[in-house]
N, C-alpha and C positions, 0 to 999 in steps of 0.2 A: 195673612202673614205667616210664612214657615219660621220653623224656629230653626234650622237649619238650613241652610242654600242646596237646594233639590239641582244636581245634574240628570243631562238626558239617560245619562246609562243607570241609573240607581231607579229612574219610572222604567225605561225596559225592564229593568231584573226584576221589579214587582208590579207589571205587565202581564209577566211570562209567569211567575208563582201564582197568581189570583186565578190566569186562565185556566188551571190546573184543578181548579178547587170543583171535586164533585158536593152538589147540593142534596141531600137526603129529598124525596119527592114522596112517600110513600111509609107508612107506621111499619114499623118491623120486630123484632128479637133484635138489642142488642147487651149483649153483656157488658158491654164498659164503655163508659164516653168520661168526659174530657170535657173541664168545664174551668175559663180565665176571662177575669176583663182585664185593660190595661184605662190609662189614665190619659187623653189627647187635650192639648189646648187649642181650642178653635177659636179665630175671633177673639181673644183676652177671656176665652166662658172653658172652661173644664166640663169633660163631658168622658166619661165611662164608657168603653165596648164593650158590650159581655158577648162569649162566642161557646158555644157548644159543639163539640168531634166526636165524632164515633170512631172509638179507639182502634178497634177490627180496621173497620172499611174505611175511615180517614174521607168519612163524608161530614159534611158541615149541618147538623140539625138546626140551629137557630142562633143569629147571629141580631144585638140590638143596642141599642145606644141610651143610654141616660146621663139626667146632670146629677142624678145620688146615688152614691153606692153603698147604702142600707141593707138589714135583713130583709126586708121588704122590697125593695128591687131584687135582692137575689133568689128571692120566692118565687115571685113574678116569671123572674126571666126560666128559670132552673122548671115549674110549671107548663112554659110553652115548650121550651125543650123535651119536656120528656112527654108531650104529644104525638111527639113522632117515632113513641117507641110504644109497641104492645106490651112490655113487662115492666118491669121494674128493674133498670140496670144500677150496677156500682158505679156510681160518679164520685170520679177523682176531681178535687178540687186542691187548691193551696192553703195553709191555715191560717187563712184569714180570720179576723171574727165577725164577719156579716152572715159568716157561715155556719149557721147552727147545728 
């Protein structure tokens, strides 16, 4: 069930933005990524996206879904993310407080 009524032209327009999306494939250098989940109800169950950008290159390092958004999932998630970086980059996040 949407919580909104989906027309055809709102799935084009985020059809076309998704196809766009380069996926990081390879560990690298990056200086700054980019780190949000947002809050989706599926099914009457809430459930968290967390999504990782690489600020530069606007490639998607790790993108994963949970039903808690704890310190502890944002370990987790913020861990697999920066697997796919060789150094230690500055990760911007929002002030939340799961974010220590």
């Amino acid at each position: 069930m949407a919580l909104e009524p989906i027309i055809k032209s709102t799935v084009h327009d985020l059809a076309r933005k998704v196809s766009i999306i380069k996926i990081a494939r390879e560990p690298r250098y990056r200086r700054c990524i980019a780190v949000d989940e947002t809050k989706l109800c599926v099914k009457k169950s809430h459930v968290y996206v967390w999504s990782a950008v690489d600020v530069d290159s606007k490639e998607l390092l790790a993108l994963e879904a949970s039903y808690g958004r704890s310190s502890l999932n944002a370990l987790i998630f913020l861990k697999k993310a920066l697997r796919i970086c060789i150094n230690k980059p500055l990760v911007m996040v929002d002030r939340s407080p799961w974010y220590r």
